[in-house]
C-alpha atoms as one frame of an Amber mdcrd trajectory, in Angstrom:
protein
   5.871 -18.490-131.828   5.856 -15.320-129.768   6.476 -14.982-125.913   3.674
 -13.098-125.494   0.536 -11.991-127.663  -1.386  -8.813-126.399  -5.325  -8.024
-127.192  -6.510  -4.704-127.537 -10.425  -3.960-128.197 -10.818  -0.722-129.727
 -13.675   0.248-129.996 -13.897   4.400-131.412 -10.790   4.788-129.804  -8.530
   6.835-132.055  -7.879   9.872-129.343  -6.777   7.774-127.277  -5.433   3.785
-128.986  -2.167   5.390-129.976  -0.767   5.984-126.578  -1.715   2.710-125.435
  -0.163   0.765-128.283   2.790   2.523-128.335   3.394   1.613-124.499   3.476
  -2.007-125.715   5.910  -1.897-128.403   9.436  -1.505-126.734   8.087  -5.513
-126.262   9.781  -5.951-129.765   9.630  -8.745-132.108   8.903 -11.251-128.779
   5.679  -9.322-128.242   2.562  -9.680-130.663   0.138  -6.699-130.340  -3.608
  -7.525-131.547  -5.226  -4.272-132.315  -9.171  -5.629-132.847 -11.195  -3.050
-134.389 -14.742  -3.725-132.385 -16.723  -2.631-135.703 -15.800   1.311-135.135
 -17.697   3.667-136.779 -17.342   7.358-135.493 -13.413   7.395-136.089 -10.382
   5.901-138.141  -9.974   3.110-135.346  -9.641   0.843-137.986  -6.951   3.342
-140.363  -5.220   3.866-137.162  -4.896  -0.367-137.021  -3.706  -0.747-140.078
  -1.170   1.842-140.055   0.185  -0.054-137.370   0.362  -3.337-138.791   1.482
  -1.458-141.860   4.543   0.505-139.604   5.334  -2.966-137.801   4.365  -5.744
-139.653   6.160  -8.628-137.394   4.802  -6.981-134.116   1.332  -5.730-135.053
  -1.793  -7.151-136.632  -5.024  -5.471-137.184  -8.237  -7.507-137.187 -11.282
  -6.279-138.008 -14.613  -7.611-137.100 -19.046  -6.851-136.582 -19.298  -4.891
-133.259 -19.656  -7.631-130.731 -18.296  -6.028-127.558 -15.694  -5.863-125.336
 -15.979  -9.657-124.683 -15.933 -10.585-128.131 -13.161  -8.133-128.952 -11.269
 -10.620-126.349 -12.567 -13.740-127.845 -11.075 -12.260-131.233  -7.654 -11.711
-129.502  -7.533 -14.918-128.407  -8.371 -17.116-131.682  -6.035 -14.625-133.175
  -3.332 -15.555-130.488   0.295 -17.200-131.438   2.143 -16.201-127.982   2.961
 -18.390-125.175   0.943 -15.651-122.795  -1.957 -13.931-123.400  -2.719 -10.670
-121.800  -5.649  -8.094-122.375  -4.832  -4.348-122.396  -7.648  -2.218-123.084
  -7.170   0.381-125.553  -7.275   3.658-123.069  -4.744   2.043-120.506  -1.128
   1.475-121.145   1.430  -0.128-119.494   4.774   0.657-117.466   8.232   0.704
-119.329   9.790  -0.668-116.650   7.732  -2.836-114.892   6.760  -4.699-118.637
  10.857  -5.616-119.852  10.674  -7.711-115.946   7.292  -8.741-117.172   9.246
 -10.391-120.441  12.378 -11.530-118.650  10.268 -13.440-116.230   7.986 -15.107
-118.997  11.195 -15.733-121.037  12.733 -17.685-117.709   9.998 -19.830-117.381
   9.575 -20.519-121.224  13.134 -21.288-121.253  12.831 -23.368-118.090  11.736
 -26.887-117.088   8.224 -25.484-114.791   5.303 -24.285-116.205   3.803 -21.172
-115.075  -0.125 -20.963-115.088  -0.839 -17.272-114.566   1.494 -14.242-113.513
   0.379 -11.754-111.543   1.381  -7.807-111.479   0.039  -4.384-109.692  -1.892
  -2.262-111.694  -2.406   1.786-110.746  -5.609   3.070-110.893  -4.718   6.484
-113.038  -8.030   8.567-112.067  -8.445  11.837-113.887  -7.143  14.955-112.056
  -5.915  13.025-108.923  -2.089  13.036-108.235  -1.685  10.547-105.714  -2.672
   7.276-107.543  -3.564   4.253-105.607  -1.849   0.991-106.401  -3.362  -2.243
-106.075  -0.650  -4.590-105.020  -0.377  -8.030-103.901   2.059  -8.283-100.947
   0.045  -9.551 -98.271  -1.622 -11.981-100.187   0.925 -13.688-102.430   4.411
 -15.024-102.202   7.052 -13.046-104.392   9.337 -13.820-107.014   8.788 -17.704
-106.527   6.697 -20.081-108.260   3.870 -21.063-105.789   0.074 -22.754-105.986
  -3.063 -22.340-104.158  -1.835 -23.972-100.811   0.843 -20.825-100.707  -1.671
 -18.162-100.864  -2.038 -15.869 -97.851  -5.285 -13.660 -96.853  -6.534 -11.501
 -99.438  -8.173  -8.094 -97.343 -10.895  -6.713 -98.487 -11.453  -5.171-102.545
  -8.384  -6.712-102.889  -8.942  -9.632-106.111  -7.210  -9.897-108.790  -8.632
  -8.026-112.219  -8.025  -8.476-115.754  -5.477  -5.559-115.390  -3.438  -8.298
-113.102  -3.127 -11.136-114.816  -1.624 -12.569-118.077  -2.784 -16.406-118.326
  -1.123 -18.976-120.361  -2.522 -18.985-123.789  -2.961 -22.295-123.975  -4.817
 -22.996-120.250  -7.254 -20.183-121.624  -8.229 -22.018-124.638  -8.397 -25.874
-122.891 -10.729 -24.301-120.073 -13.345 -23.140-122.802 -13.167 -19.786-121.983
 -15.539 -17.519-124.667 -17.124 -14.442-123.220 -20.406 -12.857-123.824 -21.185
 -10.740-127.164 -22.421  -7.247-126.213 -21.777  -7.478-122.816 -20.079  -5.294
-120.265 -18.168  -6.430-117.247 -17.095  -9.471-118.788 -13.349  -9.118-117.643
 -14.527 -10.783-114.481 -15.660 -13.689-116.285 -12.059 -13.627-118.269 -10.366
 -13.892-114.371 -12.858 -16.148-112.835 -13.730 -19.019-115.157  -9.850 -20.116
-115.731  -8.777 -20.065-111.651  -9.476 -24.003-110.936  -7.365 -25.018-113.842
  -4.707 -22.999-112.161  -1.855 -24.779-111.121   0.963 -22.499-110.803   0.993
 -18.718-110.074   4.069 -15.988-109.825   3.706 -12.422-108.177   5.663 -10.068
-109.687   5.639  -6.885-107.311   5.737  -4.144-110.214   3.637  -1.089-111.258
   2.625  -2.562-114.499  -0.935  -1.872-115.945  -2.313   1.491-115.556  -5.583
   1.355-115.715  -7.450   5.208-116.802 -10.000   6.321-114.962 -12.340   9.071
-115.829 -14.263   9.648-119.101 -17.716   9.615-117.820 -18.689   7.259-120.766
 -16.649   4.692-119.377 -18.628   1.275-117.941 -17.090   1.753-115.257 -18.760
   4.942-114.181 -21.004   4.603-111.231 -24.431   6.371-113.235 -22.943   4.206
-116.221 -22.845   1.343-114.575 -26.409   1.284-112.786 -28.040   2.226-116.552
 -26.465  -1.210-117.178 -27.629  -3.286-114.552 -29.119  -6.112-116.176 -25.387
  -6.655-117.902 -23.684  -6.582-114.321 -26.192  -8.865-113.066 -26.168 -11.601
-116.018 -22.553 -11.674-115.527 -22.972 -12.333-111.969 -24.866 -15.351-113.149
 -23.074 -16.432-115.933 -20.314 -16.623-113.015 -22.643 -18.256-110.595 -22.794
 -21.004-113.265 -19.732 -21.966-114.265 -18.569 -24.299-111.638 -19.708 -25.322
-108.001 -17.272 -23.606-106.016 -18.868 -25.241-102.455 -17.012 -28.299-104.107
 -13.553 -27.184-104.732 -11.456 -29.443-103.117  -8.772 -27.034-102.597  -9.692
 -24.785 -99.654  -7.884 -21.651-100.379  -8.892 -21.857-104.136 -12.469 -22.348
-102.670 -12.335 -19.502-100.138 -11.234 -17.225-102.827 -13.702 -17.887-105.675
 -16.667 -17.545-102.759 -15.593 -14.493-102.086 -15.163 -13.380-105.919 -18.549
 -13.816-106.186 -19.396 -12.255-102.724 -18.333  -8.992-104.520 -20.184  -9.857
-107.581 -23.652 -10.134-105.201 -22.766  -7.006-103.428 -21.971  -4.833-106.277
 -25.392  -5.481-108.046 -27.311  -5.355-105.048 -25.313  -2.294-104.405 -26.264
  -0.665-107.876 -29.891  -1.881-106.958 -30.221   0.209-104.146 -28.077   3.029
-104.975 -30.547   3.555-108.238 -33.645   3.948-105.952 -35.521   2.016-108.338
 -38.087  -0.208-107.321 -37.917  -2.614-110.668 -33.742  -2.715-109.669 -35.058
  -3.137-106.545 -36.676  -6.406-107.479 -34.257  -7.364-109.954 -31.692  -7.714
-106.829 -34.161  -9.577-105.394 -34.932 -11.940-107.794 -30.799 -12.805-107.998
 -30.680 -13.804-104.974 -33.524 -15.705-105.799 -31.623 -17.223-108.454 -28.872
 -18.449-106.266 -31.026 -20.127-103.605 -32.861 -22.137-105.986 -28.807 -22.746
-107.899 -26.441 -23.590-104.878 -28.617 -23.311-101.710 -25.174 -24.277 -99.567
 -23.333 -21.130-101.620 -26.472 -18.850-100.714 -26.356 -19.326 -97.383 -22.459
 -18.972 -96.745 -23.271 -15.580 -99.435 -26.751 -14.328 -97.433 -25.818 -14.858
 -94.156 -22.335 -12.956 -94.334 -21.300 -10.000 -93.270 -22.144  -8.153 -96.800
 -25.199 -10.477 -97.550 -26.611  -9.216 -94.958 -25.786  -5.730 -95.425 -26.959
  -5.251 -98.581 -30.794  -7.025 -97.685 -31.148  -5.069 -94.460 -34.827  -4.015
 -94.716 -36.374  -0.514 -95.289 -34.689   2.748 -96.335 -32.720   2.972 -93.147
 -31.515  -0.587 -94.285 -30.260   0.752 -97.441 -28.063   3.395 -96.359 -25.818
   0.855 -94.522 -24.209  -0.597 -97.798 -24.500   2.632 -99.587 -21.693   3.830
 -96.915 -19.761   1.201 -96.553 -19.260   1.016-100.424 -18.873   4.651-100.820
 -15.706   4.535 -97.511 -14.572   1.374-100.077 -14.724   3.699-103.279 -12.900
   6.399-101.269 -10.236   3.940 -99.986  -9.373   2.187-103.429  -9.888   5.426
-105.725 -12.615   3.336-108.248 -15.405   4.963-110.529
């Protein structure tokens, strides 16, 4: 069994796989790398897979599958997975040489040991195109370091500060107990791959490292800002896929409870955002009609959402009403250095 196993969706990503993969090996023989081909068909993805399996048979496997998305590139890595952990890299990001061999030793400690960890958490740097000074998101005023801790130990998360994909590596096992399968042919799914596994979280470790660097900057990416409002509908069926999932109005655990409200506060916010930033009248209604969709869900959970401070914002009426959020997110994009 390996320590940890590693996903990678590719997805016609043979400029750029290399560098990522190759960030991920020093990891050794304790590491296994899953390079899934998402059904690439402009490239050699799927040659550049399979020389890698080929190169380093006991650390890398390719599998190959029907284009199905980012999610199901993840669901593929995880059916695939033999490792203890289970982490998602995607394939233009790449991780830290340093920051990953305390990333092992602290997995190996608690393998070796008598507690089990849940989820370990780790900085990632956002690595925007042509700016030198990246911005780190860290964790220190929000979680305990270097100790094993739960939900009652958590401090105040500020705000856009929540953990991301590029934060967390889960225990392979929780993943699979809690159900977790993610949308075909979806994008924006990593928030469902953070969100649906928090209440069967137990235990939690902050590591305060540099680890993930997440690459920002190809303006096909779906994380572009124009990208991202062409795909609307996707950001807003995740929102209430998420919505779904579990009452969080009736987690017993108040600082798990606080957090997973306000997970999906920024889920509301950034669609209704998008919405209004599009100056379309159908996204216009479409925002609408999800907040709809919450009332009639979780009327308790719409009005702790509505009646907030970015509720509020973002359904302030006429066009004066809609330059409010439109600042407030663009002094947040500024800030954190996203899109």
């Amino acid at each position: 069994m390996k320590l940890l196993s590693v996903a990678i969706p590719c997805y016609n990503s043979e400029s750029y796989m290399r560098h990522c993969i190759d960030s991920l090996l020093p990891g050794g023989e304790e590491v296994e790398i899953l390079i899934v081909n998402d059904g690439s068909t402009k490239d050699n993805t799927a040659a550049v897979a399979d020389e890698y399996e080929s190169r380093y048979p006991n650390i890398c496997r390719a599998i190959h599958q029907e284009n199905g998305g980012h999610g199901e590139a993840v669901n593929a890595g995880l059916r695939n997975a033999t490792g203890i952990y289970f982490k998602v890299v995607d394939s233009d990001d790449w991780v830290d040489y340093s920051a990953y061999m305390e990333i092992l030793n602290t997995l190996r400690d608690f393998v070796i040991g008598e507690k089990t960890l849940d989820m370990l958490i780790s900085n990632f740097v956002y690595e925007k195109q042509g700016v030198k000074r990246k911005k780190v998101m860290n964790y220190r005023t929000a979680l305990p370091k270097n100790e094993l801790f739960d939900w009652d130990d958590v401090k105040v998360f500020i705000l856009g500060q929540y953990i991301l994909m590029h934060s967390v590596i889960y225990r392979t096992e929780l993943l699979k107990q809690c159900g977790l399968e993610l949308p075909k042919h979806t994008f924006y799914v990593d928030n469902i791959f953070v969100y649906q596994p928090l209440p069967h979280v137990k235990t939690m470790y902050y590591l305060d490292v540099n680890f993930y660097r997440y690459f920002i900057g190809r303006e096909d990416q779906s994380v572009n800002e124009q990208v991202m409002i062409g795909r609307i509908d996707q950001q807003i069926n995740v929102t209430k896929l998420m919505l779904g999932y579990y009452d969080v109005m009736k987690i017993k655990q108040r600082k798990l409870r606080r957090y997973t409200v306000r997970y999906l506060e920024i889920m509301m916010t950034i669609s209704s955002i998008l919405a209004i930033k599009s100056g379309s009248e159908e996204n216009l209604e479409k925002k609408k009609e999800l907040w709809q969709h919450l009332r009639k869900q979780n009327l308790k959970l719409f009005l702790r959402l509505r009646w907030g401070f970015m509720g509020q914002g973002v359904n302030l009426p006429g066009k004066g009403g809609m330059k409010f959020p439109i600042a407030i997110y663009q002094m947040t994009q500024k800030f954190f250095g996203f899109n």
